[in-house]
C-alpha positions as CSV (number, residue, x, y, z in Angstrom):
1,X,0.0,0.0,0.0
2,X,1.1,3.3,-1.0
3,X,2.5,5.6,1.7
4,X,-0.3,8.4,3.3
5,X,1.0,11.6,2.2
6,X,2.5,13.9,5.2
7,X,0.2,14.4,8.9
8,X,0.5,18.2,9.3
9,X,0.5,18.6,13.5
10,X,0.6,22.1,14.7
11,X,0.9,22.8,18.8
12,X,-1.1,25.2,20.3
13,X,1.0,25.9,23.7
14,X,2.1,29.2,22.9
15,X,-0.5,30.8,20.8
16,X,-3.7,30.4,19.5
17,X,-4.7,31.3,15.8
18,X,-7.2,30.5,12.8
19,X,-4.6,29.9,10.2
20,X,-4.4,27.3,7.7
21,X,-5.6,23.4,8.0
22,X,-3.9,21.2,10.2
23,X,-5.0,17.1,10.6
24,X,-4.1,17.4,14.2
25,X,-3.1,19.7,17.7
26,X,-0.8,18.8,20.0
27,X,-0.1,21.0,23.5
28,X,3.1,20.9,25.8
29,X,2.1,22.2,29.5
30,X,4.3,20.7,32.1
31,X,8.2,21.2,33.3
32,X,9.7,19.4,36.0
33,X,8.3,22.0,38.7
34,X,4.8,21.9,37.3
35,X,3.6,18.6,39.0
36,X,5.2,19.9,42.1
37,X,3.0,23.2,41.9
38,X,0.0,21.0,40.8
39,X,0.2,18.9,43.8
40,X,1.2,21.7,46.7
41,X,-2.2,23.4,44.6
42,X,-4.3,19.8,45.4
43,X,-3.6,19.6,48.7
44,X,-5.3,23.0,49.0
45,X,-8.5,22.3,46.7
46,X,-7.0,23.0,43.6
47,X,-7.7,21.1,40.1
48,X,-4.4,19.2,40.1
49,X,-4.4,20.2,35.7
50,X,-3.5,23.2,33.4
51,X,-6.3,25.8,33.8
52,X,-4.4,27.2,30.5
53,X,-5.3,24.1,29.0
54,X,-8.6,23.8,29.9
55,X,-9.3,27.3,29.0
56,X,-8.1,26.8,25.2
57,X,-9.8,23.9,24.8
58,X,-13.0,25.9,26.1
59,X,-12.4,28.2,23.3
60,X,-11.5,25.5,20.9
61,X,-13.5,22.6,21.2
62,X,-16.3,23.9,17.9
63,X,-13.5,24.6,15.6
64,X,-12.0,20.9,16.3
65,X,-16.0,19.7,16.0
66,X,-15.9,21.5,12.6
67,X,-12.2,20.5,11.3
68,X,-12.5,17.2,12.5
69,X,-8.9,18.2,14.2
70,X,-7.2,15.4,16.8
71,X,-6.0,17.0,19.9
72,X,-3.6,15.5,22.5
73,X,-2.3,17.1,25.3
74,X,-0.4,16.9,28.7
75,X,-2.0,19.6,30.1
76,X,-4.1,16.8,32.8
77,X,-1.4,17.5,34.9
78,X,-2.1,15.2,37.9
79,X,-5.7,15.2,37.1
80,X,-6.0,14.1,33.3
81,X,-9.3,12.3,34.0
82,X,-10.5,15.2,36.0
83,X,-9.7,17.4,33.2
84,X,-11.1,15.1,30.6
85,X,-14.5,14.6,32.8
86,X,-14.9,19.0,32.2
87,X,-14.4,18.6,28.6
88,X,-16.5,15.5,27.8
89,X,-19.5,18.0,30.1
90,X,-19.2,20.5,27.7
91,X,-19.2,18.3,24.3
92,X,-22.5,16.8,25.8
93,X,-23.6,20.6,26.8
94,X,-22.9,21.7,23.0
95,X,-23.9,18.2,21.5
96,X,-20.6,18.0,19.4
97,X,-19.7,14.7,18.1
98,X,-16.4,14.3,19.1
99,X,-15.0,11.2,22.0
100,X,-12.9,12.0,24.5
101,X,-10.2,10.0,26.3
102,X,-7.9,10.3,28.9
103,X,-4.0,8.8,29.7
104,X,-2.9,8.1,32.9
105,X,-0.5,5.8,35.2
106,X,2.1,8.1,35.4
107,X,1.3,9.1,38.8
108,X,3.5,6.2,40.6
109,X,3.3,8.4,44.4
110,X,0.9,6.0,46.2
111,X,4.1,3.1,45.7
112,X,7.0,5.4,45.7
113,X,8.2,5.0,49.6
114,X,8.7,0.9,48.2
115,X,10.4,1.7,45.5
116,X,12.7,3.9,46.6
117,X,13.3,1.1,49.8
118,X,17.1,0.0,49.0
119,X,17.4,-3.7,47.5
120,X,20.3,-5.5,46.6
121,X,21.0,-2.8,44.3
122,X,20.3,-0.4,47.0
123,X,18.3,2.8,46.1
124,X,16.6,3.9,42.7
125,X,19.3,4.8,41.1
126,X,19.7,8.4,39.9
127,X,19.4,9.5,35.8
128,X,22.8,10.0,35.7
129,X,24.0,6.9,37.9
130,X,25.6,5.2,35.0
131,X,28.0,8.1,34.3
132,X,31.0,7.1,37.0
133,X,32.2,11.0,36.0
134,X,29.1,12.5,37.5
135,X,28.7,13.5,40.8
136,X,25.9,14.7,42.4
137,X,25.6,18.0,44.8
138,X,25.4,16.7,48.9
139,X,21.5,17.7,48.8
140,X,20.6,16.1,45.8
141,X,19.5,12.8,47.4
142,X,19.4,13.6,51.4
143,X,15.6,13.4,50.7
144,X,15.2,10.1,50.9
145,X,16.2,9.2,54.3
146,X,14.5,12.7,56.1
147,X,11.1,12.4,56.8
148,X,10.7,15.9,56.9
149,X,10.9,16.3,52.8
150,X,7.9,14.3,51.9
151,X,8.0,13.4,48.0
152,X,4.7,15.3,47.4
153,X,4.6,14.5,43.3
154,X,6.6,11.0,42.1
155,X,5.8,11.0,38.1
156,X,7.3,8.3,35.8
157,X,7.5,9.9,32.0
158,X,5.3,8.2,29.5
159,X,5.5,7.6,25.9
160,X,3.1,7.0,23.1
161,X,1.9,3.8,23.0
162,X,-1.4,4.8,25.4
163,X,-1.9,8.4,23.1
164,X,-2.1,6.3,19.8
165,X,-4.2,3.5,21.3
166,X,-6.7,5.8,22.0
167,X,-6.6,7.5,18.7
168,X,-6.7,3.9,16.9
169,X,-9.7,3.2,19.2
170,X,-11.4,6.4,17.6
171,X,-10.7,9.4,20.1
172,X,-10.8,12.6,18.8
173,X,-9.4,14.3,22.1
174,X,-6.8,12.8,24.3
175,X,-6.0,14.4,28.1
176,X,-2.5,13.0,29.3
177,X,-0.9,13.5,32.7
178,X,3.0,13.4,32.4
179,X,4.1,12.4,29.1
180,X,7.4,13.8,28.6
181,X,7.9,16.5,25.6
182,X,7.9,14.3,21.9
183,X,5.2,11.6,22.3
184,X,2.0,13.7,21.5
185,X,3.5,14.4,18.0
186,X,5.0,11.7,17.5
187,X,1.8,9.4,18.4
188,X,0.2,11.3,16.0
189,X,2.3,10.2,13.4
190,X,1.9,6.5,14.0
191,X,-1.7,6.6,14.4
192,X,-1.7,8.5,10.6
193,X,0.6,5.8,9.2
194,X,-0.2,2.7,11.1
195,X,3.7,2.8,12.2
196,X,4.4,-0.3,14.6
197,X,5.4,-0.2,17.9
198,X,8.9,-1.2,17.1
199,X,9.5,0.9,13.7
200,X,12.2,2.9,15.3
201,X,13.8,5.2,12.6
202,X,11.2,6.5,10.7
203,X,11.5,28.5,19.5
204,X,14.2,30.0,21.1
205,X,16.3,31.6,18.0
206,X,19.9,32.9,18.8
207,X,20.0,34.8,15.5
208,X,17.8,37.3,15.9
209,X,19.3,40.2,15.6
210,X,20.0,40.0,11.5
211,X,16.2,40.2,11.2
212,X,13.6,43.2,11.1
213,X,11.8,43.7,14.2
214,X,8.8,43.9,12.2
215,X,9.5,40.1,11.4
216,X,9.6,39.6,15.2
217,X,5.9,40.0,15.7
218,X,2.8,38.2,16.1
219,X,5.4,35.1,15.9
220,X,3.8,31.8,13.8
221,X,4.4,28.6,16.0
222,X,5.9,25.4,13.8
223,X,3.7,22.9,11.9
224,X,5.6,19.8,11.4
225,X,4.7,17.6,8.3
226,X,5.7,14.2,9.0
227,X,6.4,11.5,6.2
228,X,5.7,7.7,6.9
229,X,9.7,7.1,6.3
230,X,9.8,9.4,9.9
231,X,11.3,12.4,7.9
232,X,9.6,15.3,8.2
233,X,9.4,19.3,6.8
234,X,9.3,22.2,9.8
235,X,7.1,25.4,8.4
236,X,3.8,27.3,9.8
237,X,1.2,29.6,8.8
238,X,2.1,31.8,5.6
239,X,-0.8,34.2,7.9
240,X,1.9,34.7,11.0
241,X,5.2,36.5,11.2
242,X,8.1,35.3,12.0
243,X,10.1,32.7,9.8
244,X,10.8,28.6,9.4
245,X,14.9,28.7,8.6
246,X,18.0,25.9,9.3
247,X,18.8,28.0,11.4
248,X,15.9,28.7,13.6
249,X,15.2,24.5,13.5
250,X,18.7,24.2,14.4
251,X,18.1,26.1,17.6
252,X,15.3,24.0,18.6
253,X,17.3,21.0,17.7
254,X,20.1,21.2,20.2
255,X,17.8,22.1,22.8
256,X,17.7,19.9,25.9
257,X,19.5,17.1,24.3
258,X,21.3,14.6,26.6
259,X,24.6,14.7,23.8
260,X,24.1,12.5,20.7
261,X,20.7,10.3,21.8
262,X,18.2,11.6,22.7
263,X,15.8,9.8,24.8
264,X,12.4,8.8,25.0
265,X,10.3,6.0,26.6
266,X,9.2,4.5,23.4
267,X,11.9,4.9,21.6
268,X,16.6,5.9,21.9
269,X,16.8,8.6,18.9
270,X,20.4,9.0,17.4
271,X,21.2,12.4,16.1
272,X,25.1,11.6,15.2
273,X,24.2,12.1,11.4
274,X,21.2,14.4,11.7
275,X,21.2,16.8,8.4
276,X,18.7,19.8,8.6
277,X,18.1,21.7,5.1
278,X,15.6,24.6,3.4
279,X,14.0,23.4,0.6
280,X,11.9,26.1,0.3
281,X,10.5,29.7,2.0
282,X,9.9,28.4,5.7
283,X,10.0,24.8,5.3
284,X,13.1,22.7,6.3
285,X,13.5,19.2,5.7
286,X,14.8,17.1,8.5
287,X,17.0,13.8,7.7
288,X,19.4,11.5,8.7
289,X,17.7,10.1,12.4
290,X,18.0,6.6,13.8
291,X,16.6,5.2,16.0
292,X,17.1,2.3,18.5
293,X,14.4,0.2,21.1
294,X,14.2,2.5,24.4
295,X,15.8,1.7,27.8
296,X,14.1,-0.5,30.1
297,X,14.2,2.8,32.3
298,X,12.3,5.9,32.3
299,X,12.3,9.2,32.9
300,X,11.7,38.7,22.9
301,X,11.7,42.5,24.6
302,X,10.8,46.5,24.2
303,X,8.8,46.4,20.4
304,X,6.7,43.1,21.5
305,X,5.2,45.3,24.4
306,X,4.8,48.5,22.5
307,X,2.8,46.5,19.8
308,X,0.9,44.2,22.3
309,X,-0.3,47.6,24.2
310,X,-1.1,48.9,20.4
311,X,-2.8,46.1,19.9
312,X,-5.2,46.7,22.8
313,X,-5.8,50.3,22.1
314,X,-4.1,51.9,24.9
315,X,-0.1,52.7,24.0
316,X,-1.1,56.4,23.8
317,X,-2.9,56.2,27.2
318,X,1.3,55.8,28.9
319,X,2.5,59.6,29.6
320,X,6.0,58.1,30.1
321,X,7.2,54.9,28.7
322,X,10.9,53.9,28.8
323,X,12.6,51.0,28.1
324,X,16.2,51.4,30.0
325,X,19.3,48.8,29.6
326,X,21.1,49.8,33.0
327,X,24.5,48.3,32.4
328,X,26.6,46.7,29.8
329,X,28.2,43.0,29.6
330,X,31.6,43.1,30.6
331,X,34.2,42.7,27.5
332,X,35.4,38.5,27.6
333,X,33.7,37.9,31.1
334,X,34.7,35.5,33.9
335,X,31.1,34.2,35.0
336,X,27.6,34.8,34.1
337,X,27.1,37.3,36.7
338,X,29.4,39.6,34.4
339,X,27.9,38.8,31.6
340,X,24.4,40.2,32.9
341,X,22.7,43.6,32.4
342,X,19.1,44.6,34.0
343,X,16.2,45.8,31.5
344,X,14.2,48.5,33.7
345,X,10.7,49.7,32.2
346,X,9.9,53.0,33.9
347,X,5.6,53.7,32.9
348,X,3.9,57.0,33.7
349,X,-0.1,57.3,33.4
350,X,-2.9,58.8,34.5
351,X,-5.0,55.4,35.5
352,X,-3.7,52.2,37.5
353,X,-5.2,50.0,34.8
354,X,-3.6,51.4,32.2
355,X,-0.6,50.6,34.2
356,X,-1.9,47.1,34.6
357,X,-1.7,46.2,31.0
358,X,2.0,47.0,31.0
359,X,1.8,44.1,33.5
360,X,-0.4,41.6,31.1
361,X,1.8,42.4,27.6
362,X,5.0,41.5,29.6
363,X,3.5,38.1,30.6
364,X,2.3,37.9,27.2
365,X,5.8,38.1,26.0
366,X,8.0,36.5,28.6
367,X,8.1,33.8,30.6
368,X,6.9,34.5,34.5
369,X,9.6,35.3,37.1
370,X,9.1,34.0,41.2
371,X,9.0,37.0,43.3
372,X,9.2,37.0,47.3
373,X,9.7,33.7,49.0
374,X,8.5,30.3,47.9
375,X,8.8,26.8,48.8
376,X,11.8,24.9,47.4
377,X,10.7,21.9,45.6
378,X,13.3,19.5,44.9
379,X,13.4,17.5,41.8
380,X,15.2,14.1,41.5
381,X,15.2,12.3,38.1
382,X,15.4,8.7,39.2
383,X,15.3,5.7,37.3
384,X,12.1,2.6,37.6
385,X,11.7,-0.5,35.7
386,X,8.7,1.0,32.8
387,X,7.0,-2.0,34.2
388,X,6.2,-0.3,37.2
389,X,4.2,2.1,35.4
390,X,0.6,0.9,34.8
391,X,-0.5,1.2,31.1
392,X,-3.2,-0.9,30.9
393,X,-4.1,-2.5,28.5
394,X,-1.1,-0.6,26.3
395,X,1.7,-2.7,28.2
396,X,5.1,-2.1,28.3
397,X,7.6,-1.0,25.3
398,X,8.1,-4.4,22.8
399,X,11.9,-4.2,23.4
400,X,14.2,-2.4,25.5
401,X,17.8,-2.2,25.7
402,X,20.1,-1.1,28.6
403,X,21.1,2.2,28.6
404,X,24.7,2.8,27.9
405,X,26.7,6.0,28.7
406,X,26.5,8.3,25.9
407,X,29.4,9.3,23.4
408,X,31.5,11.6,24.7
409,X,34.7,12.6,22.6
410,X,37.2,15.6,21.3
411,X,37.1,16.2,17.4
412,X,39.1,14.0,15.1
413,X,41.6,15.2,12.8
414,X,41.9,19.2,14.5
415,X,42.9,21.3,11.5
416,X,46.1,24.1,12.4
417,X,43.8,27.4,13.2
418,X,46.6,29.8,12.1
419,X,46.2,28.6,8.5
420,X,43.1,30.9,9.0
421,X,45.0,34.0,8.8
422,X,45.7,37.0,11.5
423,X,43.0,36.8,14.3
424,X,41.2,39.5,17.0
425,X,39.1,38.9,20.0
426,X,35.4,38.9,18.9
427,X,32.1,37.7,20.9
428,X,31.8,34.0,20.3
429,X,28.4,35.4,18.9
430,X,29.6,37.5,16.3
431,X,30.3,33.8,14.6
432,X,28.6,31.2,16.2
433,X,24.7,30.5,17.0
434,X,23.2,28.3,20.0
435,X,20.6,27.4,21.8
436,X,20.9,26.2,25.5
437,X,18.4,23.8,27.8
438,X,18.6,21.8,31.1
439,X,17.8,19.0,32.1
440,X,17.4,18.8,36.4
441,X,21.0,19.6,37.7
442,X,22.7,19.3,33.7
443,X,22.6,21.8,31.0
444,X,23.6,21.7,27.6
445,X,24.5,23.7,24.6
446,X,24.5,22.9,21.0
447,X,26.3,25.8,19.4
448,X,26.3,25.7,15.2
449,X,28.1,27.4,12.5
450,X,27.2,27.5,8.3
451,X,30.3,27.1,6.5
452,X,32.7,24.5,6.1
453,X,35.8,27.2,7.2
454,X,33.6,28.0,10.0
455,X,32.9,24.7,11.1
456,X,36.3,23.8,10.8
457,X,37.8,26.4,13.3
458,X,35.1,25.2,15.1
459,X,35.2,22.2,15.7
460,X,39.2,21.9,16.4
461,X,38.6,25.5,19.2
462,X,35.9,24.6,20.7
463,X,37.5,21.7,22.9
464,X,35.5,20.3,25.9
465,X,38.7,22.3,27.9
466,X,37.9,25.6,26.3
467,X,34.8,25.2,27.0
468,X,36.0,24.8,31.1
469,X,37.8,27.8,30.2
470,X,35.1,30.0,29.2
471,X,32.7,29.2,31.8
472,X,35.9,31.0,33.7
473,X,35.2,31.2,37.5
474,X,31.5,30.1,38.0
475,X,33.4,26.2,36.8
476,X,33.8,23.9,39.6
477,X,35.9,20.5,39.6
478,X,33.0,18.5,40.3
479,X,31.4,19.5,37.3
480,X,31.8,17.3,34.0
481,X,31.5,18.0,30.6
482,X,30.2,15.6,27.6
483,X,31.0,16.8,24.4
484,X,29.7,15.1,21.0
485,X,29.7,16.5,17.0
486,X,26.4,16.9,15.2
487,X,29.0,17.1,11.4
488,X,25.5,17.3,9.4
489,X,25.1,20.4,11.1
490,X,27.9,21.7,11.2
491,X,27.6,21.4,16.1
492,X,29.4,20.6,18.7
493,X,27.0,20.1,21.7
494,X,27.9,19.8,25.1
495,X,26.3,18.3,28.3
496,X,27.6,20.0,32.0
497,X,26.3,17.6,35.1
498,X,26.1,19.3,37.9
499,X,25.6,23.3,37.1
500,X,22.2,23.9,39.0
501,X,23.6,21.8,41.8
502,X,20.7,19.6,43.3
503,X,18.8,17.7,41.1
């Protein structure tokens, strides 16, 4: 049988718009401190899932009646059968014709005090425990022998085996607690094309600054068009702003990888001879992916807020508004600290709510920032059997395979960097672009380059020691660095444990 042409998902996390067909939606709502926040909000009457969830799907739910558009989201929370309960009411209410279902068995915390009891192999062991080079901060683990840190969330990560049962049993809406980031797109995909479980291979943007402002408004999230061979083509609404480049995908590429596999419950994805390519205006073609049976284990600024408060009819309401830098980088710095500068907005007008919406377009635009004191929630990335997870009647993964340190290596062959002529000090991001995540105490960096020149000086300078050396005094000796080569494009990517101390 001939090959379905390409399943065009869009995700709906960070905006909401009217643009274009899509066959299906798919919606990322939880980080590591989420479940935390859900669960301190239970204990005290709270819904235990996204409200922003349920409040787009409020808004939502006649278009996908209309469209006939799949939806699956994590945005359950701790609740995904809660969340799916206030849904399903309101399809009845409006008599659409659409089915809900809900995923669940990621909540492991009624069993979590047996697991973590020590065995032969003592206690569960720790993400990283199979790196001998990692060590972990004092406080990372001294919860589990004080009974005055109760565990108030345990959550093992799910994969895509229960999203794309339901969508093969007919459901056009699917509420998931914690599946980790990929799974809703990528059960989407199987469901289209009847992919197997075992058929393993199949908008942060550092460049910026060479582009219009103008192009950096009303921003068009990624649609990803994904073929039945597990290629796919990154583009979006020709109605939005913004743009699709190699560039831009290669930024969301290298973001919170763990070095040259990345990994998944359903599936160990290896990146070592990834290619990435523009075969048109704002679509990029994405190549070159394997991928292997999982491990038995699991786990902008000032012009965005002038046109948001233009937007809603009230910019020339503000007597005074000032956008002030206070501060300037220092020249090669030492530690992050130096390399920081404050952003002050100083607003003058006649009314407090005019003031207000100042307030609202920031949060539009940014993420939120913590201010006065909060609880500390810890967060420990341990490692259970995926049988312990209930997935019924899904089951477990059809083959596993122990998880192996990942590659970790200098470049081969370093060229001589004074055949490249006389050289002066420049920003590193005069030349090079990069994207950064983390990943509990680790964080990485994929940093990329688009010539062959350039990637040669690249790849022979940036060593895993000067990369020690440029992290300058905020580096500490128990820290460890992983560095790998992404040669398709033109990246080296490192992993440091250890950087936000606990885990």
């Amino acid at each position: 049988m001939a090959p379905k042409r390409a399943v065009s998902i869009a995700n709906c996390s960070g905006a909401m718009t009217t643009y274009g067909d899509i066959d299906g939606i798919t919606g990322d709502y939880l980080v590591e401190v989420n479940l935390a926040n859900h669960a301190v909000a239970m204990q005290k009457g709270g819904t235990g899932y996204a409200a922003t969830a349920w409040d787009g799907l409020q808004k939502s739910l006649g278009v996908v009646n209309e469209k006939r558009i799949k939806v699956d989201i994590n945005g359950g929370g701790l609740n995904p059968v809660g969340l799916a309960k206030e849904v399903e009411r309101v399809v009845k209410e409006k008599g659409y014709n659409l089915v809900l279902a809900y995923v669940d068995g990621d909540n492991v915390l009624h069993k979590v005090n047996d697991l973590l009891k020590p065995d032969a192999n003592g206690k569960l062991p720790h993400l990283d425990s199979a790196n001998a080079e990692v060590h972990l901060a004092k406080h990372a683990t001294t919860f589990l022998d004080n009974p005055n840190k109760p565990i108030i969330s345990a959550n093992a990560y799910l994969g895509i085996r229960a999203i794309t049962r339901g969508l093969r049993e007919g459901a056009d809406i699917i509420i998931c607690g914690r599946v980790s980031d990929a799974p809703p797109v990528i059960a989407a995909a199987q469901w289209w094309h009847g992919w197997e479980n075992n058929a393993y291979t199949s908008a942060n943007f550092a460049g910026f600054g060479q582009y219009q402002t103008s192009e950096l408004l009303n921003l068009g999230l990624p649609i990803t068009e994904i073929e039945s061979d597990g290629t796919c083509v990154v583009t979006k609404h020709d109605g939005l702003g913004g743009f699709v480049t190699a560039d831009t995908v290669k930024c969301q590429l290298v973001y919170e990888l763990q070095g040259n596999i990345y990994l998944k419950s359903d599936v160990k994805a290896d990146l070592a001879n990834i290619h990435v390519e523009e075969v048109a205006k704002n679509r990029v073609r994405v190549t070159g992916v394997k991928g292997y049976p999982p491990p038995p284990t699991t786990k902008l600024a000032e012009a965005q807020i002038r046109s948001k408060l233009e937007e809603w009819g009230v910019l020339d309401q503000f007597e005074i508004l000032d956008f002030q830098r206070v501060g300037v980088p220092q020249t090669n710095p030492r530690s992050q600290l130096e390399s920081t500068v404050y952003l002050r907005v100083f607003a003058q007008a006649a009314e407090a709510a005019t003031l207000g919406k100042l307030a609202a377009a920031h949060g539009y635009n940014s993420m939120a920032h913590f201010s006065a004191p909060t609880p500390f929630l810890g967060y420990y990335p341990a490692l259970i059997s995926q049988s312990e997870v209930q997935r019924i009647p899904v089951g477990a993964p059809p083959k596993t395979e122990p998880l192996q340190p990942r590659a970790n290596y200098e470049t081969k062959n370093p060229v001589d960097i004074s055949q490249f002529g006389p050289t002066q000090d420049v920003p590193l991001s005069d030349l090079v672009l990069a994207r950064s995540g983390d990943k509990g105490p680790n964080i990485n960096i994929g940093l990329f380059v688009h010539t062959t020149e350039e990637w040669e000086w690249l790849r022979t300078f940036l060593t895993a020691k000067k990369m020690q050396e440029l992290m300058g005094t905020d580096w500490k000796d128990s820290y460890f660095i992983e560095r790998v080569e992404f040669v398709g494009i033109r990246a080296v990517h490192f992993v440091i444990y250890g950087l936000w101390g606990g885990a």
